[in-house]
C-alpha positions in Angstrom: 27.0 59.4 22.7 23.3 58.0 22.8 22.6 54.7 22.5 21.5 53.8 19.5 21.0 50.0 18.2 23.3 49.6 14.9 21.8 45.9 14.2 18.0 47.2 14.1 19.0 50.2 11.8 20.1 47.8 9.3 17.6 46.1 9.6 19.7 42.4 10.5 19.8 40.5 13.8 22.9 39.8 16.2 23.6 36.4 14.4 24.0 38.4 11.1 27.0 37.2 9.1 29.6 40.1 7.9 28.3 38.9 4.2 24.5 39.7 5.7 25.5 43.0 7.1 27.6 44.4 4.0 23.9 43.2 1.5 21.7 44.9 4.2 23.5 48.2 4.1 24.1 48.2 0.1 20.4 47.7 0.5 19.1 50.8 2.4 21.8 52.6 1.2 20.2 52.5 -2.2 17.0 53.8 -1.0 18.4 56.3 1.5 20.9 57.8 -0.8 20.8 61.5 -1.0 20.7 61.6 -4.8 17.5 59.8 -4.6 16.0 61.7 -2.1 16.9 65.4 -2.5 15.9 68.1 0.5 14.7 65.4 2.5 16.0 66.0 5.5 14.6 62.4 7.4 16.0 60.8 4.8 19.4 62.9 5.3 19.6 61.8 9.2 18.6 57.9 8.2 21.3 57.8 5.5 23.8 59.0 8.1 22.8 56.7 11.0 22.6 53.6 8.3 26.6 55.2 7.4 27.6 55.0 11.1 25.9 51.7 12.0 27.6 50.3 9.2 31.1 51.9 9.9 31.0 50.2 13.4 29.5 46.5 12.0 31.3 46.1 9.3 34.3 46.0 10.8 34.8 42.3 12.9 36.4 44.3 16.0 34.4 47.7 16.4 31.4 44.8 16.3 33.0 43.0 18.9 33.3 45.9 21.3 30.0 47.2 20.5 28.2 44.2 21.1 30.4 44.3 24.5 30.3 48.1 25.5 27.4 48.9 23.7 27.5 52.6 23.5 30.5 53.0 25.1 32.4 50.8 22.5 34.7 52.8 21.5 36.1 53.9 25.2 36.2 50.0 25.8 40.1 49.3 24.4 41.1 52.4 26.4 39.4 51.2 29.3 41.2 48.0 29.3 44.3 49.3 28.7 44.1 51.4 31.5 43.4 48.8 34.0 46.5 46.5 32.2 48.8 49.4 33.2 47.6 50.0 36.7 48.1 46.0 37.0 51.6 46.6 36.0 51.7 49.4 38.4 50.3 47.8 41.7 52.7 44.8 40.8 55.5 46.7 40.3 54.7 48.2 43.7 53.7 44.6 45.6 50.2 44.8 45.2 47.2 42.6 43.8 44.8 43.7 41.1 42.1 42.1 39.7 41.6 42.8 35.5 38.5 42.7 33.8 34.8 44.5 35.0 34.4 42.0 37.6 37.6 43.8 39.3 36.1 46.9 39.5 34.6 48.3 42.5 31.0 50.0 41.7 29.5 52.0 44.4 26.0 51.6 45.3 23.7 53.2 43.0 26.8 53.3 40.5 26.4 50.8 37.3 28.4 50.2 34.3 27.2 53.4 32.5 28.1 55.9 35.1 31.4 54.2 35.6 32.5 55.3 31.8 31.1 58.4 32.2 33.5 59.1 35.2 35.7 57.7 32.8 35.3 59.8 30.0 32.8 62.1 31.1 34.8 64.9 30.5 36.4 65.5 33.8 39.5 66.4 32.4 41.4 64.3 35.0 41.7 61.5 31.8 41.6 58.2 33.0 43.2 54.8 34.8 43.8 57.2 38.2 44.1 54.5 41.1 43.5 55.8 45.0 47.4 55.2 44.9 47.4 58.2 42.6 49.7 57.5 39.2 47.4 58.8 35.6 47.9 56.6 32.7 49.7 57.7 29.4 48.4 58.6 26.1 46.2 56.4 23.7 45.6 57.0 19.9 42.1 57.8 19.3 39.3 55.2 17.9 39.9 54.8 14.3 37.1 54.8 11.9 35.9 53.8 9.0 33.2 54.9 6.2 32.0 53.4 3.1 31.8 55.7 -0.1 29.6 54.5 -3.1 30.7 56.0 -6.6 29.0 55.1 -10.0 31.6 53.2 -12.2 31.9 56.7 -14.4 32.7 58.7 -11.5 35.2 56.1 -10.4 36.9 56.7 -14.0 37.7 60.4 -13.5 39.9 61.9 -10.9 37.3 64.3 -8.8 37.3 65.6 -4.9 34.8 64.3 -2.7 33.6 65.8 0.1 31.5 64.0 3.0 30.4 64.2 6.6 32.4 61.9 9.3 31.6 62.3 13.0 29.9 65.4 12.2 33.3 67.2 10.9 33.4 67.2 7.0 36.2 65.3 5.1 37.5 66.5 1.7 39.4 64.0 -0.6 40.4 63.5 -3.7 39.8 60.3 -5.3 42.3 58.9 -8.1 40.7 58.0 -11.3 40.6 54.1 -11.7 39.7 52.5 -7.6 38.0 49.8 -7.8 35.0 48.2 -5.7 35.7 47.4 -2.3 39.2 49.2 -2.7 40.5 51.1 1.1 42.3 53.8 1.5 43.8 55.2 4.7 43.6 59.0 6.1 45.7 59.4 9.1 44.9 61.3 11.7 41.2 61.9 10.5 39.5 59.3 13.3 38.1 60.0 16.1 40.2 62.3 18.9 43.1 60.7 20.8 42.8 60.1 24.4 45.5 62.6 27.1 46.8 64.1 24.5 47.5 61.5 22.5 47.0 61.6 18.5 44.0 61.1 16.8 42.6 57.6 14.5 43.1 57.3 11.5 40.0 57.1 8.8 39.4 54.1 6.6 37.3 54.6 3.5 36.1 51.9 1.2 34.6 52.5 -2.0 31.7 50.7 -3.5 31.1 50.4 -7.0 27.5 49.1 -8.0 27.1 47.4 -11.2 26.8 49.6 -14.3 24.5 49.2 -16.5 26.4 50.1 -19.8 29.8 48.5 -19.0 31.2 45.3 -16.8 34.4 46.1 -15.2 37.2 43.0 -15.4 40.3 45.1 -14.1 40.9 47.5 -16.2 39.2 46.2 -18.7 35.7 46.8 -19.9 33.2 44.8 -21.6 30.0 46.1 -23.3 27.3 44.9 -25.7 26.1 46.4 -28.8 22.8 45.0 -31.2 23.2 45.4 -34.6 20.7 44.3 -37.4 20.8 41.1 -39.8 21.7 43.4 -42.8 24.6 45.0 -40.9 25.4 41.9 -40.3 25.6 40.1 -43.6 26.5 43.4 -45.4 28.5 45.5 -43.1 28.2 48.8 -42.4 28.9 51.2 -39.2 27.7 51.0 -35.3 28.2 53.6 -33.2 29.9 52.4 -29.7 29.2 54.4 -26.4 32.7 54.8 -24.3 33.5 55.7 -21.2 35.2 59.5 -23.1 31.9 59.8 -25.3 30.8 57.7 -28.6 33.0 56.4 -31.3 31.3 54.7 -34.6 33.1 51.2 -35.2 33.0 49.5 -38.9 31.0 46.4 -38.8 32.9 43.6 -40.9 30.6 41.9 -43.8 29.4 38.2 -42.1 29.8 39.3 -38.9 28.1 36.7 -36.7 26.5 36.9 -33.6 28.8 36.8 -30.3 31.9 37.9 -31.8 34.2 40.6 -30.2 36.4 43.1 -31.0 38.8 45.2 -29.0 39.1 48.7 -28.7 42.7 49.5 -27.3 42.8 52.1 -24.6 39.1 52.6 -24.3 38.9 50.8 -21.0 39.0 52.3 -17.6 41.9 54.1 -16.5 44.3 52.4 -14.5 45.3 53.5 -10.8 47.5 56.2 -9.9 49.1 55.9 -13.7 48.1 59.0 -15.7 47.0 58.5 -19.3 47.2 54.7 -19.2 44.4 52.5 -19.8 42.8 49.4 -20.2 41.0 48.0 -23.5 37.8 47.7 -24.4 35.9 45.1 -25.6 32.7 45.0 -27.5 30.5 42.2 -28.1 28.3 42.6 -31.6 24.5 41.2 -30.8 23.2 40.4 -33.9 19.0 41.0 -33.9 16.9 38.9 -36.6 14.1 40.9 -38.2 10.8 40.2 -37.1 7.2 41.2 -38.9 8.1 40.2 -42.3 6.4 41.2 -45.5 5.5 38.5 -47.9 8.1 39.8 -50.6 10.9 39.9 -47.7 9.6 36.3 -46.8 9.8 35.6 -50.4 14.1 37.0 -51.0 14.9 34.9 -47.6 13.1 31.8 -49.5 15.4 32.7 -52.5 18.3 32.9 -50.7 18.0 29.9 -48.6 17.6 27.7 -51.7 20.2 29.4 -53.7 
């Protein structure tokens, strides 16, 4: 795997917070997204390197190794367990052996690169061999994790998904009703295990932006609609946009501005429980007329002094 340097693809420094790293990625995501930027291909290979850098920085201990290994991070926990069972080895048999890089022997010409390459090179020897000759067992493979941004009416029907992870693609279906920053776990979709061992599992969280049209509060929604003074004062009928298409909603005589009503069942749908929803409610935003003829001047004269 090439080096490539996660922190300047997202544009942060090593010092960045997990808060910094998670507002830097929502960031270029945005502008990267392949909706926004059909057929173009650059734009394609950014959005997937900005995906992978945040997979591995997002996650407190993928960072950690990365900014120890660098681009062999994810061979680094396999490496280490390696040398803590040939420690237990060579003290089980009477010897002495030192953990940690310093320990390790590096011919001359030979640096930390080319040691993980024997490694993990592909030698198909595996790893942890000793000159005393005993292989080590079998690790689970890296696990990984992705980040999936739906809009808040996608998240509200049940749909499959398919997307690119490590270069082999993934198809899911997603549940009507997850909510922003909501994981869910696919075993055995990480990265390959290690001897023969089985592979990660993959970890997918799913972002939902701010909507425009609706606020989400559980499963709950919360919306805003302007109606003018006469509708107000006299009543009359609104029509209210829904997540399931528009409904029209009888507007009370003296309705003031601010007030609320509910619509039961017209929220968003709530996890994993077909045909059971949350409410929603709708906030009447009551807009004074502006312009004025004299003569409507005039009746608002009359009535205020009536």
């Amino acid at each position: 795997m090439a080096y490539i340097d996660y922190y300047k693809i997202l544009g942060v420094d090593k010092s960045a917070t997990q808060d910094d790293i998670k507002k830097a990625y929502r960031k270029r995501a945005r502008k990267l997204h392949p909706d926004l930027n059909p057929n173009d291909k650059e734009a394609e290979r950014q959005f997937k390197e900005l995906n992978e850098a945040n997979e591995v920085l997002s996650n407190p201990g993928n960072r950690a190794k990365y900014d120890k290994y660098g681009e062999h991070w994810k061979h680094g926990e396999e490496y280490e367990k390696a040398q803590q069972q040939q420690q237990r080895q060579y003290q089980h048999e009477g010897g002495n052996f030192s953990g940690g890089f310093s320990g390790a022997d590096f011919g001359e010409g030979e640096d930390f690169s080319d040691f993980f390459q024997s490694m993990f090179g592909g030698t198909g020897e595996g790893f942890g061999r000793s000159s005393r000759g005993s292989a080590s067992g079998k690790f689970k493979g890296q696990d990984v994790e992705a980040e999936l941004t739906l809009s808040l009416k996608d998240a509200a029907i049940t749909h499959p998904q398919t997307f690119d992870i490590n270069g082999k693609k993934v198809r899911i279906t997603i549940p009507a009703g997850v909510y922003d920053g909501q994981q869910i776990r696919l075993k055995g979709h990480g990265s390959p295990g290690y001897n023969g061992g089985p592979a990660g599992d993959l970890y997918i969280t799913f972002n939902i932006p701010a909507d425009p049209d609706f606020e989400r509060s559980g499963n709950d929604l919360k919306t805003k609609v302007t109606i003018d003074l006469y509708t107000a004062v006299l009543g009359g009928d609104v029509t209210v946009n829904t997540l399931s298409g528009s409904v029209n909603l009888k507007v009370k005589p003296g309705t003031q501005n601010g007030i609320t009503v509910r619509l039961k069942g017209k929220g968003f749908p709530v996890y994993k429980k077909d045909g059971q929803f949350g409410d929603l409610f709708v906030t009447y935003e009551v807009q004074l007329p502006t312009h004025l003829s004299e003569k409507q001047k005039e009746l608002f004269e009359q009535l205020k002094n009536s």
